[in-house]
N, C-alpha and C positions, 0 to 999 in steps of 0.2 A: 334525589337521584331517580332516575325513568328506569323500572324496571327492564329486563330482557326480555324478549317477545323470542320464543321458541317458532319453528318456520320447520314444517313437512312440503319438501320441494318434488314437485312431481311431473316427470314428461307423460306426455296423452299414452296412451295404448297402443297398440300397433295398427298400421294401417296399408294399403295393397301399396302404395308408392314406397313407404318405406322396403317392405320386399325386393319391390323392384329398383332399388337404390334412386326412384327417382324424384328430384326436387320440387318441395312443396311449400316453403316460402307464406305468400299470405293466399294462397289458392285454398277453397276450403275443400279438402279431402275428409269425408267420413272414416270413423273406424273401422277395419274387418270383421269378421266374426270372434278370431283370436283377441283382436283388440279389443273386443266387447268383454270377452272372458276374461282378459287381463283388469281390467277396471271394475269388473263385479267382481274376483278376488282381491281388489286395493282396497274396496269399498268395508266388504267381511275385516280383511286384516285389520283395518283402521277404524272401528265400529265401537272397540270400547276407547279408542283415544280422546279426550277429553276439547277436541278442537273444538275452537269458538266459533270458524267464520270460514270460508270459502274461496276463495278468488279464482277467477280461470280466466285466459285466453279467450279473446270470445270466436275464437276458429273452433270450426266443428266439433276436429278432430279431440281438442283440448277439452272444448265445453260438453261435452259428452264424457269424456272419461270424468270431468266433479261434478258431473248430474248423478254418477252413479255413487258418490263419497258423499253426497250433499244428501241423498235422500238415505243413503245408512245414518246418518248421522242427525239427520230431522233439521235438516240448515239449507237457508238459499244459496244459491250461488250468485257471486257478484261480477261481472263481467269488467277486468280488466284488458284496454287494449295496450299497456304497456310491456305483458307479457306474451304477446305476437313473437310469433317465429322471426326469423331476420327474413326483411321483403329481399328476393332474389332477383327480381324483376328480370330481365331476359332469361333469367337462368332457371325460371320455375315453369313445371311443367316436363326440362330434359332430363335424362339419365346422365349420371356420372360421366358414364364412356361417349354420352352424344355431345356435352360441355366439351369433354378434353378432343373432340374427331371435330368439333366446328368453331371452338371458341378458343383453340389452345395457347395465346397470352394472357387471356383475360383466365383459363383455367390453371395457369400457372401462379398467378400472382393469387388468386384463391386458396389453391394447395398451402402455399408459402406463407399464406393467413398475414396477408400483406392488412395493414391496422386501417389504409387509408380506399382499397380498393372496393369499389360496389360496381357489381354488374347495371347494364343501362336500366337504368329505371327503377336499380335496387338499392341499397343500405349498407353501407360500410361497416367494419367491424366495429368501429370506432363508436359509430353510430348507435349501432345496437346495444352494443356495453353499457352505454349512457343511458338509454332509455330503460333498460333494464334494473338496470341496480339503482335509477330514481326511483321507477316504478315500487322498486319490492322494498325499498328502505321507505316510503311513504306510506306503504302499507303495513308494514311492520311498526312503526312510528303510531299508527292508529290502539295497536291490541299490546300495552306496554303489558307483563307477566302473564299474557294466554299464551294460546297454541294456536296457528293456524295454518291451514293448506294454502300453495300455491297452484297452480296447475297451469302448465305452459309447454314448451317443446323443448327439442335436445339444444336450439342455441343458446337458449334461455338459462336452461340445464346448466350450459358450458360456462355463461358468464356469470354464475351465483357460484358456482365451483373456484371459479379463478378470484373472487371478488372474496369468499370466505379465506382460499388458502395463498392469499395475495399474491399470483402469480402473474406476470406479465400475458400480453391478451395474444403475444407470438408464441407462450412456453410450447412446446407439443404435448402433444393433450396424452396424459398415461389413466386417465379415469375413465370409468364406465358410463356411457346416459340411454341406458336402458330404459325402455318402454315400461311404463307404469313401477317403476322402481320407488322404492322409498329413500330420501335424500332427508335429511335432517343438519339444521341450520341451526345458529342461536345471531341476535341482532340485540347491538346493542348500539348507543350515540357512537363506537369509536368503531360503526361496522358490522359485516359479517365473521363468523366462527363457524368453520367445520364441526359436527358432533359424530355425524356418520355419512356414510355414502352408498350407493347403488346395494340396497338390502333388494335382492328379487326373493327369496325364500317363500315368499307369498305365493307368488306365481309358478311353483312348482310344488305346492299345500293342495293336494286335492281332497283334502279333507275339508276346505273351504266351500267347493261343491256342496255338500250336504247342506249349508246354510244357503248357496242359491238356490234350490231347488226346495225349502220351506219356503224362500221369500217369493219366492214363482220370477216370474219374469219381470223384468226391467224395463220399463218402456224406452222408445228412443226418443227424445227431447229436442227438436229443432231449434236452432237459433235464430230460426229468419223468421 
C-alpha cells in the first residue's frame, strides 16, 4: 500500500491587483511589499517543517512567494504549470466592477460559477478543476509518506478545498483563500482529505520579524 503524502497548500502573497480587486489570470503580476512580508513570514513559520520538495506556479506572483519557503528550507523550487491561476483571458487585466459595467452576461454566468462558462480566450471552471487536481495528485503520487509544498493561487486554492472536502465545483464557497495562508492536505490513491485550512496566525506573528532581520534581506528571484 502507497503511503499518504502530506500537501502544505499555499496561495502567493498579496499583490497591488488583488487590492484593487482586479483580475489577474495568467498575466504575471509581481508581489507588493506586504506581499513580500507575507511570504518571508510563511518561509520562518515553515522552516522547521520537515518539507521535502517545492512546487509553484511558475507565475511570478506564486514563484516568488516558494523562492522564499525554498530558500528557508535549503530546497529548489520546481516549476509547475499545472498550478496556474484559471486563464481569464478577456477578463484579465479588469476590475470586478469593469467585468460586471461592460461584460454584464458573461459577468453573470461567472458570479453563478456556471461549470461550463470561460471568458473569450479564457478556461472554464470545469477546465481548471481538471488541470488542477491532475496536476497536484501527480505530484503527490511522486513523494508517497513526505511532506510537501504547493504554491499557486486562490483558484487553485479553491479547487484542492472542493477536491479534499468533496464538494460540487457550483457549492458557494464559505472557506477562506487567503494570501500566504497555510492549507494542509493529506493524499492518498482514494484522493484528497482536509487536515486544516486558512491558518494566517503567521502573518500576524511579528515576532517572526526578528528571524527576517537576522536572515537580512531576501533577494527577488525572476522567472524570466
Amino acid at each position: 500500500m502507497i503511503e499518504p503524502t502530506r500537501i502544505i497548500a499555499i496561495r502567493h502573497g498579496e499583490t497591488t491587483w488583488n487590492v484593487d480587486t482586479r483580475i489577474q489570470g495568467h498575466l504575471d503580476i509581481p508581489l507588493n511589499d506586504t506581499g513580500r512580508l507575507q511570504a518571508a513570514r510563511l518561509a520562518l513559520a515553515l522552516k522547521e517543517e520537515p518539507i521535502t520538495a517545492v512546487y509553484a506556479s511558475d507565475l511570478a506572483r506564486a514563484w516568488e512567494t516558494a523562492e522564499y519557503l525554498g530558500r528557508a528550507r535549503g530546497l529548489p523550487v520546481t516549476p509547475e504549470t499545472g498550478l496556474r491561476e484559471r486563464c481569464f483571458g478577456d477578463f484579465e487585466g479588469k476590475t470586478f466592477a469593469e467585468i460586471e459595467a461592460l461584460l454584464p452576461e458573461q459577468s453573470q454566468r461567472w458570479r453563478k460559477r456556471d461549470p461550463e462558462f470561460a471568458p473569450a480566450g479564457g478556461e472554464s471552471l470545469l477546465a481548471l478543476s481538471q488541470r488542477v487536481v491532475e496536476a497536484a495528485e501527480r505530484i503527490a503520487a511522486r513523494h508517497p509518506g513526505e511532506l510537501i509544498a504547493l504554491v499557486g493561487h486562490g483558484g487553485v486554492m479553491d479547487v484542492l478545498y472542493r477536491a479534499a472536502a468533496r464538494l460540487h465545483i457550483q457549492a458557494p464557497r464559505t472557506w477562506m483563500l487567503g494570501n500566504a495562508a497555510i492549507n494542509r492536505l493529506l493524499w492518498t490513491q482514494q484522493g484528497f482529505t482536509l487536515v486544516g485550512w486558512a491558518d494566517t496566525q503567521h502573518l500576524n506573528d511579528e515576532s517572526l520579524d526578528d528571524g527576517l532581520l537576522a536572515a537580512g534581506p531576501s533577494p527577488i528571484v525572476s522567472t524570466t
